[in-house]
MARMILO-461805 format. One line per field, with one value per atom (N, C-alpha, C): x negated, z negated, y; atom name. Coordinates in steps of 0.2 Angstrom, whole numbers, plus 5000, padded with zeros to 4 digits. Last residue first. Layout:
N
c1: (X	...)
c3: (Z	...)
c2: (Y	...)
kolke: (CA	...)
//
This chain:
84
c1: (4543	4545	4553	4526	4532	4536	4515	4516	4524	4501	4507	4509	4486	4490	4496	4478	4483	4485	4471	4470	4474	4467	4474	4469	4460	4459	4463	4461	4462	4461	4459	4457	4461	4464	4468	4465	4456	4455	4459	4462	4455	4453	4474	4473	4467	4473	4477	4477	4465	4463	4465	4475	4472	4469	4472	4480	4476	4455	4459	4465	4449	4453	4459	4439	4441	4449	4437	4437	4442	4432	4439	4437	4424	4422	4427	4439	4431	4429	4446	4447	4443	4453	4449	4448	4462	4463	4457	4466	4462	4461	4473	4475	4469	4474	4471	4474	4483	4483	4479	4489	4482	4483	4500	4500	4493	4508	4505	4502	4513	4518	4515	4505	4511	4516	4489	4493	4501	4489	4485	4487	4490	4494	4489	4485	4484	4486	4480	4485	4485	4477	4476	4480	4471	4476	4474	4464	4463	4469	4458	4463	4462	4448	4449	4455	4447	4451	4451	4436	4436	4441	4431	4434	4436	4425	4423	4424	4433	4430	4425	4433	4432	4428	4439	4431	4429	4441	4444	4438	4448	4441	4446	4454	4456	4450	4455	4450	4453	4461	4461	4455	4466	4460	4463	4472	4473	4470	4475	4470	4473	4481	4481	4477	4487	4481	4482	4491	4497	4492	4488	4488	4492	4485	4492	4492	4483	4481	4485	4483	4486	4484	4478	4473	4476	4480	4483	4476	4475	4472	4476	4473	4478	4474	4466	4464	4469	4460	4465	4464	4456	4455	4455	4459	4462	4459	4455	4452	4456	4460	4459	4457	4463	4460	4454	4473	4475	4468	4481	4479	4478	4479	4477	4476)
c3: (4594	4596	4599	4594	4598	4598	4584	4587	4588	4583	4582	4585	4575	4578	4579	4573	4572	4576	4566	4569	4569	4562	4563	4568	4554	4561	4560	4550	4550	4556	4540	4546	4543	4531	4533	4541	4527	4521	4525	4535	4535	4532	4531	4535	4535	4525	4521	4525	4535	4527	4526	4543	4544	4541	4537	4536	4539	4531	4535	4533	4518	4519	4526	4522	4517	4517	4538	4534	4526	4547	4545	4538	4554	4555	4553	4561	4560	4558	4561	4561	4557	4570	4566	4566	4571	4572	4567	4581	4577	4578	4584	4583	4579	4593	4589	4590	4594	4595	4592	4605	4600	4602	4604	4606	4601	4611	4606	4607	4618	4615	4608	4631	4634	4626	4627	4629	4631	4623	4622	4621	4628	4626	4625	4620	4624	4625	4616	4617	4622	4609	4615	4615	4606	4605	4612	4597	4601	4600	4595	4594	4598	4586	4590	4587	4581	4581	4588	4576	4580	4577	4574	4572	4576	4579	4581	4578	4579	4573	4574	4592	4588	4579	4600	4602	4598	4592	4591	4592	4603	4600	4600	4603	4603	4600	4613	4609	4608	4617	4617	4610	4626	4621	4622	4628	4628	4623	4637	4632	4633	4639	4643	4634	4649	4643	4644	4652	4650	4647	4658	4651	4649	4670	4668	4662	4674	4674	4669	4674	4680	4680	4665	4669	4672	4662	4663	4668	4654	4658	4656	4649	4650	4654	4641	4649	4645	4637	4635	4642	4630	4636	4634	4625	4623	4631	4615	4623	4620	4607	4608	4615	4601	4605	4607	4592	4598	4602	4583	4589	4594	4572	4571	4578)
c2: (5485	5479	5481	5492	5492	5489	5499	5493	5494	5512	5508	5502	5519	5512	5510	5533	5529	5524	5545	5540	5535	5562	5556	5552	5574	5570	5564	5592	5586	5580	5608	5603	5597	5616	5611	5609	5626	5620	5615	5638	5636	5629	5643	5637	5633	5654	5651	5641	5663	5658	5654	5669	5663	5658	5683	5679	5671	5685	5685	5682	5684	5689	5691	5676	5676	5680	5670	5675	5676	5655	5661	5665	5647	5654	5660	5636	5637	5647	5621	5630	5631	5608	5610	5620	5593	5601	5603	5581	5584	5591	5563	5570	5572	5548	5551	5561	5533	5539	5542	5519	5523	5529	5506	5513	5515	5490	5493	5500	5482	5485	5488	5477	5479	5482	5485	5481	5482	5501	5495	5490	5518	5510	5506	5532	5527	5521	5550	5544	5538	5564	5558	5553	5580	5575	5571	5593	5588	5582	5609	5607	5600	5624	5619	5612	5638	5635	5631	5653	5648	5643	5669	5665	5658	5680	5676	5669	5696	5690	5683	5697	5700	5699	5686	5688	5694	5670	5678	5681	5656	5661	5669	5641	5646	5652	5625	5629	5637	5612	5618	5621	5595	5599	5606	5580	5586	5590	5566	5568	5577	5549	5556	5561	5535	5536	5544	5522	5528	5532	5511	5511	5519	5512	5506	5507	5527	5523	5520	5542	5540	5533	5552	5548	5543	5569	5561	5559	5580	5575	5570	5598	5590	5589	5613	5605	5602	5628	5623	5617	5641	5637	5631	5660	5651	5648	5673	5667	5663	5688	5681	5676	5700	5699	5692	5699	5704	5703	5692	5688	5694	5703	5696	5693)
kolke: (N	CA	C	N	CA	C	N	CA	C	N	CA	C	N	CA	C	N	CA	C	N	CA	C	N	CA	C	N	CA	C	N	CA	C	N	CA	C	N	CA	C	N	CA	C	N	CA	C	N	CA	C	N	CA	C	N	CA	C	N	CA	C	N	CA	C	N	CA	C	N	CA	C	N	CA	C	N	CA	C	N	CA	C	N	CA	C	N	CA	C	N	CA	C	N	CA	C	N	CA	C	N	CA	C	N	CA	C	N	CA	C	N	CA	C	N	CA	C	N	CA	C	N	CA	C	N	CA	C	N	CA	C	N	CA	C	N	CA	C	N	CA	C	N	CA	C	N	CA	C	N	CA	C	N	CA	C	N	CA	C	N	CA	C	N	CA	C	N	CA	C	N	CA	C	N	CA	C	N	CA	C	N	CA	C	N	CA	C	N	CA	C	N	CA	C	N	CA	C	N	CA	C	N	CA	C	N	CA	C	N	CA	C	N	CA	C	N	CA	C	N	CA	C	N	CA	C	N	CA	C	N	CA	C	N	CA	C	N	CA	C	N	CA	C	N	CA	C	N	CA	C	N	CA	C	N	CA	C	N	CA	C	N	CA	C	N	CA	C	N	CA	C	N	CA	C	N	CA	C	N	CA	C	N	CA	C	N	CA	C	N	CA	C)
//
């Protein structure tokens, strides 16, 4: 199953007063040619509020592959919180 796989993945802090940082990966099966991409972020906004975004998506999966069972669970979060 993951025997002949690429992952190419980046963090990014952005070293600025908002705390903002980003994280991407992509996973490829250069067999199947299956694909699973991956994204998370995060970012303050003001002094006690938080923005987040999360997003997984899985592409080009094979009925029959074990990975199927995943295939239907893309998703993307978006979210607001508040600090007190």
């Amino acid at each position: 199953m993951f025997d002949r796989d690429l992952f190419l993945g980046a963090s990014i802090a952005f070293n600025d007063v908002q705390n903002s940082e980003l994280l991407a990966g992509v996973v490829y099966d250069t067999g199947k040619h299956r694909q699973s991409f991956s994204l998370e972020g995060n970012r303050r906004i003001g002094g006690s509020w938080k923005g987040t975004i999360e997003m997984q998506v899985f592409s080009n999966v094979d009925p029959s592959d074990p990975l199927a069972a995943f295939e239907k669970d893309d998703f993307l979060l978006l979210e607001i919180a508040i600090f007190f």
